[in-house]
Structures are given as C-alpha cells and as structure tokens.
DSSP file (Angstrom, degrees, kcal/mol; ACC not computed):
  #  RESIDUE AA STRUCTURE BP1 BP2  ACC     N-H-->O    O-->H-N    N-H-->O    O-->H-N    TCO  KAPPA ALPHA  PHI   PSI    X-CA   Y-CA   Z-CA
    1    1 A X              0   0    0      0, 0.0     2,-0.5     0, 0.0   101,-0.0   0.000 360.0 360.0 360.0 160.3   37.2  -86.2  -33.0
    2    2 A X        -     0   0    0      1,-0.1    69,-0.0    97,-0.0     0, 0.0  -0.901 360.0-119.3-109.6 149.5   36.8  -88.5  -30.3
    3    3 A X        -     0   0    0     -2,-0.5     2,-0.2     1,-0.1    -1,-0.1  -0.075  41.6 -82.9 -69.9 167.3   34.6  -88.7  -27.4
    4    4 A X    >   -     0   0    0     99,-0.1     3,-0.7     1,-0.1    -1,-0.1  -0.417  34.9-102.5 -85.6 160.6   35.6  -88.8  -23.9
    5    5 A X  G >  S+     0   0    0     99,-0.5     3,-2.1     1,-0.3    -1,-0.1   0.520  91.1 107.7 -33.7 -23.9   36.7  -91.3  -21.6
    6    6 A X  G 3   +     0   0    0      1,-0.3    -1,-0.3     3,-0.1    -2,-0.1   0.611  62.3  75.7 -61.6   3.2   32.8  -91.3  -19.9
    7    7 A X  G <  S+     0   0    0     -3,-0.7     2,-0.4    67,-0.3    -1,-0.3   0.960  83.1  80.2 -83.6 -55.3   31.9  -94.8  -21.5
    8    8 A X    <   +     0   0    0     -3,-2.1    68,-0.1    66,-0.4    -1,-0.1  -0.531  54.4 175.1 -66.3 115.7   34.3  -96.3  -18.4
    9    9 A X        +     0   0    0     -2,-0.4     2,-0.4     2,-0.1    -1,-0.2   0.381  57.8  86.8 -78.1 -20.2   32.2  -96.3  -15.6
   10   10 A X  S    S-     0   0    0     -3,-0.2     3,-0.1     1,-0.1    -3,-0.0  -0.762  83.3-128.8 -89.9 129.3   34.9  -97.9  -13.7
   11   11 A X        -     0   0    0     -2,-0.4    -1,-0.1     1,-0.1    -2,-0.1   0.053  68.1 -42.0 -74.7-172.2   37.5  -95.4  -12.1
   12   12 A X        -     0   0    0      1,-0.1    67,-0.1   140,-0.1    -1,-0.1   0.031  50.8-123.4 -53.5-177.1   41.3  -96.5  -13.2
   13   13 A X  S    S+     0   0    0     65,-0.2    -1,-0.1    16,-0.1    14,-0.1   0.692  76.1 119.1-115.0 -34.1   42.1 -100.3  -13.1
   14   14 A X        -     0   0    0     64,-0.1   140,-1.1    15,-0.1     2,-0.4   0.131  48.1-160.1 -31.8 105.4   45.4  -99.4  -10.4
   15   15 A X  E     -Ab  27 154A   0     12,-0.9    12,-1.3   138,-0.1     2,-0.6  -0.726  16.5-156.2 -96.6 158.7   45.0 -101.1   -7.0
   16   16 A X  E     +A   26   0A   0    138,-0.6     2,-0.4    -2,-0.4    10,-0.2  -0.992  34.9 152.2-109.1 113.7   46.8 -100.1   -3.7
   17   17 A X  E     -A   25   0A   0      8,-0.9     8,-2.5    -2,-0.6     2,-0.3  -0.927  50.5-114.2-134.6-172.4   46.8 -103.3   -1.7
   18   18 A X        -     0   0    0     -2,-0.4     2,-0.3     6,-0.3     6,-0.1  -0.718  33.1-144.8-106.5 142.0   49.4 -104.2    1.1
   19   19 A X    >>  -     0   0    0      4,-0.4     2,-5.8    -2,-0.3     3,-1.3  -0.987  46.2 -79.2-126.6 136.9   51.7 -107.5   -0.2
   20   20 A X  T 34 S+     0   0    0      1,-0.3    -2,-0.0    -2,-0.3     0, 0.0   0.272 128.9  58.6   6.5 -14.7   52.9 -110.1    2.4
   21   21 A X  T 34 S-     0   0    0     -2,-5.8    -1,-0.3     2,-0.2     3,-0.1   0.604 118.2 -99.3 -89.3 -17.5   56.0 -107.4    3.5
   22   22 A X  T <4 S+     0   0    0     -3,-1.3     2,-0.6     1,-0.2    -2,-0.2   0.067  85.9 122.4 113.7 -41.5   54.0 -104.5    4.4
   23   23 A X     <  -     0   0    0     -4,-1.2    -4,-0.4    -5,-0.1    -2,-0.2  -0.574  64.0-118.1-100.8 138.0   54.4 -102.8    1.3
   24   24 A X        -     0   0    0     -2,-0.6     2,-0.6    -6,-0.1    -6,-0.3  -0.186  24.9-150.3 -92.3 155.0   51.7 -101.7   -0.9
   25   25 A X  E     -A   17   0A   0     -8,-2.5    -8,-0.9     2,-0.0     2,-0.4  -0.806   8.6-138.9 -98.7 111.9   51.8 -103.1   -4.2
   26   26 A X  E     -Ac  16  55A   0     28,-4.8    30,-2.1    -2,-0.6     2,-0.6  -0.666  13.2-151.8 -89.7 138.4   50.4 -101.2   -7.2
   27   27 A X  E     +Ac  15  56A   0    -12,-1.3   -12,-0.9    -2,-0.4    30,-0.2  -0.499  16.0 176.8 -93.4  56.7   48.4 -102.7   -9.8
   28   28 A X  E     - c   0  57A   0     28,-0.9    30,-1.0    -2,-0.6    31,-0.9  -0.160  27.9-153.2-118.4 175.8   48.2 -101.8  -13.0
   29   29 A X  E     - c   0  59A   0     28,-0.2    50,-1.2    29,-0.2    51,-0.5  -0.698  29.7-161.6-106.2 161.0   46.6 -102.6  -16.4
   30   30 A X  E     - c   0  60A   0     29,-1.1    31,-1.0    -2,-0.3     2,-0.9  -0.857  11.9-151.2-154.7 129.5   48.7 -101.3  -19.7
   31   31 A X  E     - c   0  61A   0     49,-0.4    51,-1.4    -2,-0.3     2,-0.4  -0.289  13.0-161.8 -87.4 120.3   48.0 -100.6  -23.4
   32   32 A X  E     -dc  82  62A   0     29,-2.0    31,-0.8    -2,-0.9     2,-0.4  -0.531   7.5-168.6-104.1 153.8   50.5 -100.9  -25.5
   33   33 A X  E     +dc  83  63A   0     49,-3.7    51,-2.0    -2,-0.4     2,-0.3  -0.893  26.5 136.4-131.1 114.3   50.6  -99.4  -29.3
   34   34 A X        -     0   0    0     29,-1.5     6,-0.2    -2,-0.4    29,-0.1  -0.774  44.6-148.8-177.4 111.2   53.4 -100.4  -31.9
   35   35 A X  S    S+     0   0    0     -2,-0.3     2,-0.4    55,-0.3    -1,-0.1   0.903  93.6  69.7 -33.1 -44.5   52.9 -101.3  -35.8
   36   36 A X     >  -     0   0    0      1,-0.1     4,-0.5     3,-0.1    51,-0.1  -0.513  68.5-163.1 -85.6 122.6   56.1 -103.8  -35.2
   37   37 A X  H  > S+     0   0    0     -2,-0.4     4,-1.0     2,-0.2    -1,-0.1   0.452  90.1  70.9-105.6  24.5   55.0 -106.7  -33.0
   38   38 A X  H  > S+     0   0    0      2,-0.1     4,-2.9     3,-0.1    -1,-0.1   0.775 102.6  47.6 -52.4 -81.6   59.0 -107.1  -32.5
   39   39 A X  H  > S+     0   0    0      2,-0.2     4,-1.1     1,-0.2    -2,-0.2   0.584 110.7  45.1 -31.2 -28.6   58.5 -104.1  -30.6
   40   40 A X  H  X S+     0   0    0     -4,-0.5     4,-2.9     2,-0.2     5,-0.3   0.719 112.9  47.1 -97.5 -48.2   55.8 -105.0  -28.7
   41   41 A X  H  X S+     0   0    0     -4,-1.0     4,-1.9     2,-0.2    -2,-0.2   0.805 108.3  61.5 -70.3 -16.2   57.1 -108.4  -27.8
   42   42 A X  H  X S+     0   0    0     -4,-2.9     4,-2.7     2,-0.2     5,-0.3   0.996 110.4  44.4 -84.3 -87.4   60.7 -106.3  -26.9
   43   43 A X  H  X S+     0   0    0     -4,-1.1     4,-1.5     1,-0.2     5,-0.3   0.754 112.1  42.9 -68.3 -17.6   58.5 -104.2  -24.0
   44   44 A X  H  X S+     0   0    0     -4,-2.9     4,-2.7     2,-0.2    -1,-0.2   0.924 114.3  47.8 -89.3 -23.4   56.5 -106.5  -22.2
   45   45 A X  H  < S+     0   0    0     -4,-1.9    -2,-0.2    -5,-0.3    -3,-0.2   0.935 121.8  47.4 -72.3 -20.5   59.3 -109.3  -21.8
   46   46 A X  H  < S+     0   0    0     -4,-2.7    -1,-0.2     1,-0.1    -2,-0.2   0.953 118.5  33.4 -40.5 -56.9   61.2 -106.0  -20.7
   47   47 A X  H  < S+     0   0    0     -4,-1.5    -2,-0.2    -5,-0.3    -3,-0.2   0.892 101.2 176.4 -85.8 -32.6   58.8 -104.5  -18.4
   48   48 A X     <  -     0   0    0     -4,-2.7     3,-0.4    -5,-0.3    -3,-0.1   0.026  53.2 -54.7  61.5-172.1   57.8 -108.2  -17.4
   49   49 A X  S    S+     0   0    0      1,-0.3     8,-0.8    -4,-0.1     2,-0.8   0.995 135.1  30.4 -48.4 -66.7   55.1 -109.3  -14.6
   50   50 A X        +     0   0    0      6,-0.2    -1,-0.3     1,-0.1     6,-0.2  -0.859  53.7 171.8-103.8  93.8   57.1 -107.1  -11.9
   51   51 A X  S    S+     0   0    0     -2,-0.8     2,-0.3    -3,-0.4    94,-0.2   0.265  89.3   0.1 -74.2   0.6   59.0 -104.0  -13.1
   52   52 A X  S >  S-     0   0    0      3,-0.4     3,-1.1    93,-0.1     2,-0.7  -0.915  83.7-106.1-166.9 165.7   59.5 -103.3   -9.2
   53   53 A X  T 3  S+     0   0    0     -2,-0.3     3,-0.1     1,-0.2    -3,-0.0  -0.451 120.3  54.4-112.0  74.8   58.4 -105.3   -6.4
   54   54 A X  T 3  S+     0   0    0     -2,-0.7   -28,-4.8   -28,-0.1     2,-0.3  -0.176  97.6  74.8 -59.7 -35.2   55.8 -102.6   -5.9
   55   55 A X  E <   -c   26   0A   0     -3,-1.1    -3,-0.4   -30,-0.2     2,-0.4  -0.718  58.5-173.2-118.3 157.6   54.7 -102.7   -8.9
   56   56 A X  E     -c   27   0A   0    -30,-2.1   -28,-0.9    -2,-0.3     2,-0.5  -0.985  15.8-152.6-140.9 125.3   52.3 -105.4  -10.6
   57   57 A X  E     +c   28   0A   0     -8,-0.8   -28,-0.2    -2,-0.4   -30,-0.1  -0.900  20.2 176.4 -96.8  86.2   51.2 -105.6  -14.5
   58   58 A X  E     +     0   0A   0    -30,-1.0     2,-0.4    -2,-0.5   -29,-0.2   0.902  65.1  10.0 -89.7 -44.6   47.6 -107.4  -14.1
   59   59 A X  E     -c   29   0A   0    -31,-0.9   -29,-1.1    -3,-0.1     2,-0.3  -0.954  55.9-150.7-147.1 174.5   47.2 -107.0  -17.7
   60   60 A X  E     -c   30   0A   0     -2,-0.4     2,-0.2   -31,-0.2   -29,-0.2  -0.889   6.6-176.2-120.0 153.3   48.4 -106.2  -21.3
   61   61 A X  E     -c   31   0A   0    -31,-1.0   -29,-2.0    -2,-0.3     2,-0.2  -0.909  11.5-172.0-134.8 105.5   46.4 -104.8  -24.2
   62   62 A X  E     -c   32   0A   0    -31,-0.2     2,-0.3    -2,-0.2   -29,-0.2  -0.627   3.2-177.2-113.7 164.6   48.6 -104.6  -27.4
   63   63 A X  E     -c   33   0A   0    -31,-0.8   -29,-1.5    -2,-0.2    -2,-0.1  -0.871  18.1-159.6-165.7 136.8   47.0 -102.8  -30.5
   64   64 A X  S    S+     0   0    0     -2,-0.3     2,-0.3   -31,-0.2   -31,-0.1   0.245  71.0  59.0-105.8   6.0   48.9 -102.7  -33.7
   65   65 A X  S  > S-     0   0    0      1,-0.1     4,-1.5   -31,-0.1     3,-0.2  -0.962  74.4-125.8-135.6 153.0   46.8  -99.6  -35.1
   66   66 A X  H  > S+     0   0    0     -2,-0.3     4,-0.9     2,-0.2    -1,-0.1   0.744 105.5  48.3 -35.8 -51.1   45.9  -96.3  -34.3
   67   67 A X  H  > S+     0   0    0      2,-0.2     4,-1.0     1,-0.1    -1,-0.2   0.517 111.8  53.6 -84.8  -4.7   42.2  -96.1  -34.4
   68   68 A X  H  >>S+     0   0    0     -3,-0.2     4,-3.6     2,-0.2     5,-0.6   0.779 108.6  52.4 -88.8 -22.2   42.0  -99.6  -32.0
   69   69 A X  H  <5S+     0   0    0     -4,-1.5     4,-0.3     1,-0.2    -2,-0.2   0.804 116.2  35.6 -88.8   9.2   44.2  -97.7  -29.7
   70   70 A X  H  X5S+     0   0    0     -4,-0.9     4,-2.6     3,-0.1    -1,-0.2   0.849 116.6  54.6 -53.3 -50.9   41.6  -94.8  -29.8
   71   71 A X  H  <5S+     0   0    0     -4,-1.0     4,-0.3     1,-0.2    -2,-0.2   0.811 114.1  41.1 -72.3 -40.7   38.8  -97.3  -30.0
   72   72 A X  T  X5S+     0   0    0     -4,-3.6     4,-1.6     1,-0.2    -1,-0.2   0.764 113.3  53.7 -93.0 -20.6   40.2  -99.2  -26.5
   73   73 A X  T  4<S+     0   0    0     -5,-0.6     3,-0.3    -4,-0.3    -2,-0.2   0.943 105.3  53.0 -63.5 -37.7   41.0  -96.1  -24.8
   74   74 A X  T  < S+     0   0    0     -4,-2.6   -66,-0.4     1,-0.2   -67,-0.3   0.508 121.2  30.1 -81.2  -8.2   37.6  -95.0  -25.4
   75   75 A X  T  4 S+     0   0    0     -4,-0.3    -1,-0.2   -68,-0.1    -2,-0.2   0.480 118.8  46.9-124.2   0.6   36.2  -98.2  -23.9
   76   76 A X     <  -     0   0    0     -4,-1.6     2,-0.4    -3,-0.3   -68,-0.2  -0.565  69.6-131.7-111.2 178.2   38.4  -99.1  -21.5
   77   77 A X        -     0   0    0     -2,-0.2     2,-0.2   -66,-0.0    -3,-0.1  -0.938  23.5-173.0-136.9 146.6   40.4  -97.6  -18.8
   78   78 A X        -     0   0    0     -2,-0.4   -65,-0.2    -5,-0.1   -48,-0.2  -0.629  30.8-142.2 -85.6 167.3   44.1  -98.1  -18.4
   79   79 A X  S    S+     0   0    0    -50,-1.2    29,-0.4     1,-0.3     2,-0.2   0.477  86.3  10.9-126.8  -4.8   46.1  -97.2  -16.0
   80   80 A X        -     0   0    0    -51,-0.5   -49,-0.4    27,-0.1     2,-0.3  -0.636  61.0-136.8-178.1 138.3   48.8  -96.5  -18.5
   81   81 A X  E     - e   0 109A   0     27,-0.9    29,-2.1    -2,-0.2     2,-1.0  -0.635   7.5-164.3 -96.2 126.9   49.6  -96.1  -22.1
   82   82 A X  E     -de  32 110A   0    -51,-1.4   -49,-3.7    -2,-0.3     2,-1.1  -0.683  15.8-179.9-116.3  96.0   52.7  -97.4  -24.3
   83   83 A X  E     -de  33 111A   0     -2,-1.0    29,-0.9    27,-0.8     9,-0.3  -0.443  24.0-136.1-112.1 110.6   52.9  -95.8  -27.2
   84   84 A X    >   -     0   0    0    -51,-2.0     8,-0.9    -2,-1.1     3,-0.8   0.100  11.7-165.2 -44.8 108.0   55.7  -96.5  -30.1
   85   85 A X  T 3  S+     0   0    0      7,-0.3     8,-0.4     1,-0.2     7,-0.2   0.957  89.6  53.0 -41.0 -48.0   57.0  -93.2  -31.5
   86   86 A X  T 3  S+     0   0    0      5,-0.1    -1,-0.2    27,-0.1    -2,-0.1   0.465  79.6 130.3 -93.3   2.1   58.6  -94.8  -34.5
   87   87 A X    <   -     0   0    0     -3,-0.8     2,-0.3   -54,-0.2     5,-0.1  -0.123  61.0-115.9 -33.2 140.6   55.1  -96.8  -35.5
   88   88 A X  S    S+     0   0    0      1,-0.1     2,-0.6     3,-0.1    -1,-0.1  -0.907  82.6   9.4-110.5 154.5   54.4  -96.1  -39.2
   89   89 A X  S    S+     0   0    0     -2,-0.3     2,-0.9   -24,-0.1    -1,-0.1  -0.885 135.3  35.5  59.8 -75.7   51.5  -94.3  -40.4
   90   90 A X  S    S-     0   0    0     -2,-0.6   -55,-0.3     4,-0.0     2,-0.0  -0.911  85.8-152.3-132.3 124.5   50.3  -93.1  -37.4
   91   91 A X        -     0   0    0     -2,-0.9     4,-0.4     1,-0.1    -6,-0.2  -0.123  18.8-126.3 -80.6-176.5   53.4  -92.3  -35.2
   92   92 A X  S  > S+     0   0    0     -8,-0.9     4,-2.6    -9,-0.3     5,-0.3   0.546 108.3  63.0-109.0 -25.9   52.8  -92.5  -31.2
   93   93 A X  H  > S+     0   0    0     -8,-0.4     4,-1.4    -9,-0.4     3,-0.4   0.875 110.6  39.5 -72.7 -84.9   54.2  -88.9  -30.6
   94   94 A X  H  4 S+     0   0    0      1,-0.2     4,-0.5     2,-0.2    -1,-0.2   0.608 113.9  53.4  -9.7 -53.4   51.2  -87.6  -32.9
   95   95 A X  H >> S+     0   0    0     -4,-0.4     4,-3.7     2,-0.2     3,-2.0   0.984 106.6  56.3 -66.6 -59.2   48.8  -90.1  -31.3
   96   96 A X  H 3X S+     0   0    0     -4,-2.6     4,-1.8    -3,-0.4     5,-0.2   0.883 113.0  39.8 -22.4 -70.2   49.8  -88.8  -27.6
   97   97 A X  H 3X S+     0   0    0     -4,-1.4     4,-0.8    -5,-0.3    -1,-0.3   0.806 111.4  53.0 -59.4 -16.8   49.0  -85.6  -28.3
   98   98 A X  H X> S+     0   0    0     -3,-2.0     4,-3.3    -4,-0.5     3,-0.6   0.891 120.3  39.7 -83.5 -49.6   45.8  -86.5  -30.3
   99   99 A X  H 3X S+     0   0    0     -4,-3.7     4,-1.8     1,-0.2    -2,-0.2   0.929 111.8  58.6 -57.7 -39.8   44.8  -88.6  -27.0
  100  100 A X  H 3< S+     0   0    0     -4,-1.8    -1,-0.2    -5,-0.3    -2,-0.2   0.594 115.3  34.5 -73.0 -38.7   46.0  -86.0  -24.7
  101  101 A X  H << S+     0   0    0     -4,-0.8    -1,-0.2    -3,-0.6    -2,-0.2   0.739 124.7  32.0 -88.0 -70.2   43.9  -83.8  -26.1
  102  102 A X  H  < S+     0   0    0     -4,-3.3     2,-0.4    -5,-0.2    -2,-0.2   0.611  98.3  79.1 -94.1  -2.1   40.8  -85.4  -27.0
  103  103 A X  S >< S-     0   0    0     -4,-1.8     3,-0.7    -5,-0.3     2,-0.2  -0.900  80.2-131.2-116.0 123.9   40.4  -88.1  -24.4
  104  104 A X  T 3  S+     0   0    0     -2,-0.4   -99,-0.5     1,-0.3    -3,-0.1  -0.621  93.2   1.8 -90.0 150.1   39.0  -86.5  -20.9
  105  105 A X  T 3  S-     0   0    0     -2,-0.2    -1,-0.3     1,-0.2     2,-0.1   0.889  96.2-167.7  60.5  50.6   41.0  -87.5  -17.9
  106  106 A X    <   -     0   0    0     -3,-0.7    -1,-0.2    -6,-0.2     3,-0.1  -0.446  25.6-103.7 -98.4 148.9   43.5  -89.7  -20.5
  107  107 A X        -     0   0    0      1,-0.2     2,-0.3    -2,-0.1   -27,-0.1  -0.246  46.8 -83.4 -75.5 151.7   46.0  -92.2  -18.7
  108  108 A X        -     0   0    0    -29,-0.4   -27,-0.9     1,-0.1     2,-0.4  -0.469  51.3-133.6 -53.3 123.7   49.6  -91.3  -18.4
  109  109 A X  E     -e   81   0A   0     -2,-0.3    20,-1.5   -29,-0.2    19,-0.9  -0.755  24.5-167.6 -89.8 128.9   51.8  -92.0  -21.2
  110  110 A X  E     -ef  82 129A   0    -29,-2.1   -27,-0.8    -2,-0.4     2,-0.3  -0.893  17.3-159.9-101.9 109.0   55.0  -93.5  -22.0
  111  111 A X  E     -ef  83 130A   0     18,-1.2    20,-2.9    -2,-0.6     2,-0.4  -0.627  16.0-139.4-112.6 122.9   56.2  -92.6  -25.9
  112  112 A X  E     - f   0 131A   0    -29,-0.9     2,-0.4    -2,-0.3    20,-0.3  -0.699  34.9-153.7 -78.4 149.6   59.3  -95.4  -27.3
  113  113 A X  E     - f   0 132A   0     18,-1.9    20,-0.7    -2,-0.4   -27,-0.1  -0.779  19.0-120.1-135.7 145.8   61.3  -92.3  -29.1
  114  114 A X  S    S-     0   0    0     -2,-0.4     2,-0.2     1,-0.3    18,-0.1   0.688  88.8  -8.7 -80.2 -20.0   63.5  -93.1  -32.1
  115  115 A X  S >  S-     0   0    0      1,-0.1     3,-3.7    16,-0.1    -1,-0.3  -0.764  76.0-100.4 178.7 144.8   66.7  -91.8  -30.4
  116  116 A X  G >  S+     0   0    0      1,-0.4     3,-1.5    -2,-0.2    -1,-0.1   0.720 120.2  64.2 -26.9 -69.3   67.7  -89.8  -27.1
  117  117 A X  G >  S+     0   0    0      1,-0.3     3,-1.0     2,-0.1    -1,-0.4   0.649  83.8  81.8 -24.6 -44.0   68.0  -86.7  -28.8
  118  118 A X  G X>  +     0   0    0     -3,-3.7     4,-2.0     1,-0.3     3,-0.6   0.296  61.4 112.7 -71.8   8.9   63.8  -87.0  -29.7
  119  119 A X  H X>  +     0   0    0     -3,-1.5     4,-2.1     2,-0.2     3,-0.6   0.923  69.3  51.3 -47.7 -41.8   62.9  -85.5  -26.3
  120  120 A X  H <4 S+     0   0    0     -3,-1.0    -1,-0.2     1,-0.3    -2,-0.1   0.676 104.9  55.0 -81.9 -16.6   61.6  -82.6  -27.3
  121  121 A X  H X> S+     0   0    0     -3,-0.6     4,-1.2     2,-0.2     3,-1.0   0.891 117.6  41.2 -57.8 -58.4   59.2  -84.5  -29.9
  122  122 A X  H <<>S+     0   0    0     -4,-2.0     5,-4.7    -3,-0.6    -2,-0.2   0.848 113.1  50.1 -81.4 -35.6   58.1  -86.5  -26.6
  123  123 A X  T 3<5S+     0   0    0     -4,-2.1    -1,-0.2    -5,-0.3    -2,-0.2   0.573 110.4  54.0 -83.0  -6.8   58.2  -83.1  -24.8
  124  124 A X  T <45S+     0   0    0     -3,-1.0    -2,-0.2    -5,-0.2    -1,-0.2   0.908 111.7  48.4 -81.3 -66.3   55.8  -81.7  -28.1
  125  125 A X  T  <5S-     0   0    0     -4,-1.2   -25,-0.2     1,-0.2    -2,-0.2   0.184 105.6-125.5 -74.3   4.3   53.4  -84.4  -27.4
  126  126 A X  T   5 +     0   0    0     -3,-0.2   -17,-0.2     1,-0.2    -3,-0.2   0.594  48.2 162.9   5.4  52.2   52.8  -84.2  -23.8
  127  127 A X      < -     0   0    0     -5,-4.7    -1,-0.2     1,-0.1   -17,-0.1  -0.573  43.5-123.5 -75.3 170.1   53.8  -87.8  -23.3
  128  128 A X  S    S-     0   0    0    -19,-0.9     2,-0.3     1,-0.1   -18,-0.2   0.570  84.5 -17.8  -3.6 -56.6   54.6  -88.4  -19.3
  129  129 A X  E     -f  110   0A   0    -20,-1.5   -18,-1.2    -7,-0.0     2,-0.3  -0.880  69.4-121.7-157.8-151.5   57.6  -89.5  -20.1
  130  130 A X  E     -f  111   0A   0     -2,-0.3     2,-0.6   -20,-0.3   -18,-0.2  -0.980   8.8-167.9-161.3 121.2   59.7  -90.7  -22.6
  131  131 A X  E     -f  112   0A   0    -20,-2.9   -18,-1.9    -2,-0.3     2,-0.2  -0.914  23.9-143.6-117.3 117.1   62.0  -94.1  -23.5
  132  132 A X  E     -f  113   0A   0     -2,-0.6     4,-0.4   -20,-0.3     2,-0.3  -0.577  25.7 -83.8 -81.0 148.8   64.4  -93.9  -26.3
  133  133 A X  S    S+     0   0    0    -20,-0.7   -17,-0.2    -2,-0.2     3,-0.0  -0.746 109.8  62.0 -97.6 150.3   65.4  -97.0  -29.0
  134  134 A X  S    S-     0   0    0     -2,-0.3    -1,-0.2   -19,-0.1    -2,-0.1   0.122 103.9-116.8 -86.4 139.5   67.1  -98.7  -28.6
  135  135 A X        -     0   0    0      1,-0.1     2,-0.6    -4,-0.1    -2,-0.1  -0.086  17.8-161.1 -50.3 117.9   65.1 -100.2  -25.4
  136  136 A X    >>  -     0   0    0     -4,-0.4     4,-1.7     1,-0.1     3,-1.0  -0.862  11.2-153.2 -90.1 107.4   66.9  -99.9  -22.1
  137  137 A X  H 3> S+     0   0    0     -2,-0.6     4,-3.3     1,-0.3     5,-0.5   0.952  95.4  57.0 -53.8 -38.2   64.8 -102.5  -20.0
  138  138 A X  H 34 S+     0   0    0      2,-0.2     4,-0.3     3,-0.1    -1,-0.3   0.742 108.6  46.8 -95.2  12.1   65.7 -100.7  -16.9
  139  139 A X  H X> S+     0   0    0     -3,-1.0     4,-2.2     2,-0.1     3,-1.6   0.798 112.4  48.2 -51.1 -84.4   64.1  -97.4  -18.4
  140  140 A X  H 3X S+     0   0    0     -4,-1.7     4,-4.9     1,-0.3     3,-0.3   0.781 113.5  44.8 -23.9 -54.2   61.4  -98.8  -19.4
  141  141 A X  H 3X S+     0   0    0     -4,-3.3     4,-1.6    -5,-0.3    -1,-0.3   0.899 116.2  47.6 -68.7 -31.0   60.8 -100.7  -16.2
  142  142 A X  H <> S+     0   0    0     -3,-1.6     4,-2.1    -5,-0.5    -1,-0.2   0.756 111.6  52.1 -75.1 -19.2   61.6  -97.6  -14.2
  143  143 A X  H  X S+     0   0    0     -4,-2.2     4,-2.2    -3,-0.3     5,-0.3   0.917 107.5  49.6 -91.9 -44.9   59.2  -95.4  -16.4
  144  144 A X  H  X S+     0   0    0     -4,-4.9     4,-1.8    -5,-0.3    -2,-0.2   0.769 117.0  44.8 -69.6  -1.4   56.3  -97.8  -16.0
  145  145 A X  H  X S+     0   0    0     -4,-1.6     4,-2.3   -94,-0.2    -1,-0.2   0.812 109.8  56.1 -63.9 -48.6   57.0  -97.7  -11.9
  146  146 A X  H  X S+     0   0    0     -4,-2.1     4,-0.5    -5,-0.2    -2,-0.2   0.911 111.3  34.8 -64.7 -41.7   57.3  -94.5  -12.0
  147  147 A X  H >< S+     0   0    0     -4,-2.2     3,-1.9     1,-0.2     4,-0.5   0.965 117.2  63.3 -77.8 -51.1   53.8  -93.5  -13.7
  148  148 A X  H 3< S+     0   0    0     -4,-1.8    -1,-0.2    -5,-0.3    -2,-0.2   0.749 104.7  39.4 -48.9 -31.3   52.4  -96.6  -11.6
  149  149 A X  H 3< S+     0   0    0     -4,-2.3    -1,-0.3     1,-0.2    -2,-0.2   0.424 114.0  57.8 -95.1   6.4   53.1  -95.1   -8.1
  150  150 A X  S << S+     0   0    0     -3,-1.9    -2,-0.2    -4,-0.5    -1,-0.2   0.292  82.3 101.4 -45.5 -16.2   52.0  -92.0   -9.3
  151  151 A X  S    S-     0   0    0     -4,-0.5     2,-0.5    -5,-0.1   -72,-0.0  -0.276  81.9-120.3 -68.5 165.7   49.1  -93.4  -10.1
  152  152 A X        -     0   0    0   -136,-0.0     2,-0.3     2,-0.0  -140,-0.1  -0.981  33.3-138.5-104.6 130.6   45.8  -92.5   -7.2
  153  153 A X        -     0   0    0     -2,-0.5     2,-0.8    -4,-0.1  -138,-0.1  -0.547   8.2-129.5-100.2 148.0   45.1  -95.8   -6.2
  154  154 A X  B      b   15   0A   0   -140,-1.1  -138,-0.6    -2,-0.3    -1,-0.0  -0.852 360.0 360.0-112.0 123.4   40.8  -96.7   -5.8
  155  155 A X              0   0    0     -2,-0.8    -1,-0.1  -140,-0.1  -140,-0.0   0.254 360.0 360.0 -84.6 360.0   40.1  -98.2   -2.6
C-alpha cells in the first residue's frame, strides 16, 4: 500500500492571482501518466500553455510507469492528474482507483478512456472526469479548466 500524501508540506501548487484584465488566472501544475509517449506528446500540445485564458499550466510531469506515478504523487503535489486508461500493464482506470483510494487528499483526475462508451469504467474508478480516444483537444482542454477552477486556490 502506499502512504499518504503527508510528505507534501506544501498545500496544492494552484494559484488564484488577478491577470492584467481583472480576471483571476488559475495556476496549475499537472502529472501526466501514459506508457505511449505518442500519447503524452498528443495531451500537452492539446491542452497547451493556456487551455482557457483563466487557466495557466506552470508545469508538466510525465511518467511512463505506474509505480513513478505513485512514487511522484507521493512526493509531490499536483494540482491535477492525467492518467491514460489504455496504458499497458498498469491501465490508468485501475491506477485512479488505486490513488483514489490510497493517497489521502489525492488531486483530481482526468482518465484518457479507450472509447465514449468506457464511462462507466471511468465512473468505476472514481476518476473526476473522463476524455475518450480518440483525443478531442477541446475536451481535454475543457476538462483540465474545468478541474482547475474547481480547484481552492492558496493565498
């Protein structure tokens, strides 16, 4: 099993600040988990720097295995997690739930699904929400907005 989240002493990595309009801009950091580093390179040039102009990606974490993304959860904080469904060996629907589970306070998740149809596999796993392949950039971008202004920003 794995321990909890307490090794980050640092509350989530999201900021609230105000940008140059008025409007506040959320910040957030995101891991992403997917055997295929097609896949990987496929969501971030999707979700890109600004997936809203609200929203801000300060950084990426990619991990091409299961036990580093255990290993970085557990030593990091994220402010949200991207996890490939269709990874082999260790699927991302499985991993959700195994994070979900064993990781106190564990960051909101987004699960890549093998096809539309796989909700209820996403909806098994408690991911947060759920993006089906083949990758619709403006899902994707809308799902990581969505979890990001969800997010409670530390002041």
């Amino acid at each position: 099993m794995t321990a909890s989240n307490a090794s980050a002493t640092s509350g989530p990595s999201s900021e609230l600040v105000t940008s140059a309009g008025g409007a506040p801009l959320h910040r957030v950091s995101i891991l992403l988990y997917s055997d295929d580093v097609t896949t990987r390179d496929a969501v971030r040039a999707a979700v890109g720097r600004r997936p809203a102009k609200d929203v801000e990606v300060t950084r990426w974490h990619e991990c091409a295995t299961a036990d580093a993304v255990i290993s970085s959860v557990e030593a990091d904080r994220y402010d949200i997690l991207v996890l490939d469904g269709e990874a082999a060996k260790v699927g991302g629907l499985g991993l959700t739930r195994q994070l979900k589970n064993e990781i106190y306070d564990c960051p909101p998740v987004i699960v890549l699904t093998g096809r539309p149809q796989d909700s209820w596999l996403a909806a098994w796993s408690m991911a947060d929400l759920a993006v089906p392949h083949p990758l619709d950039p403006i899902a994707l971008t809308s799902a990581v907005a969505t979890l990001a202004r969800a997010a409670v920003p530390t002041a």
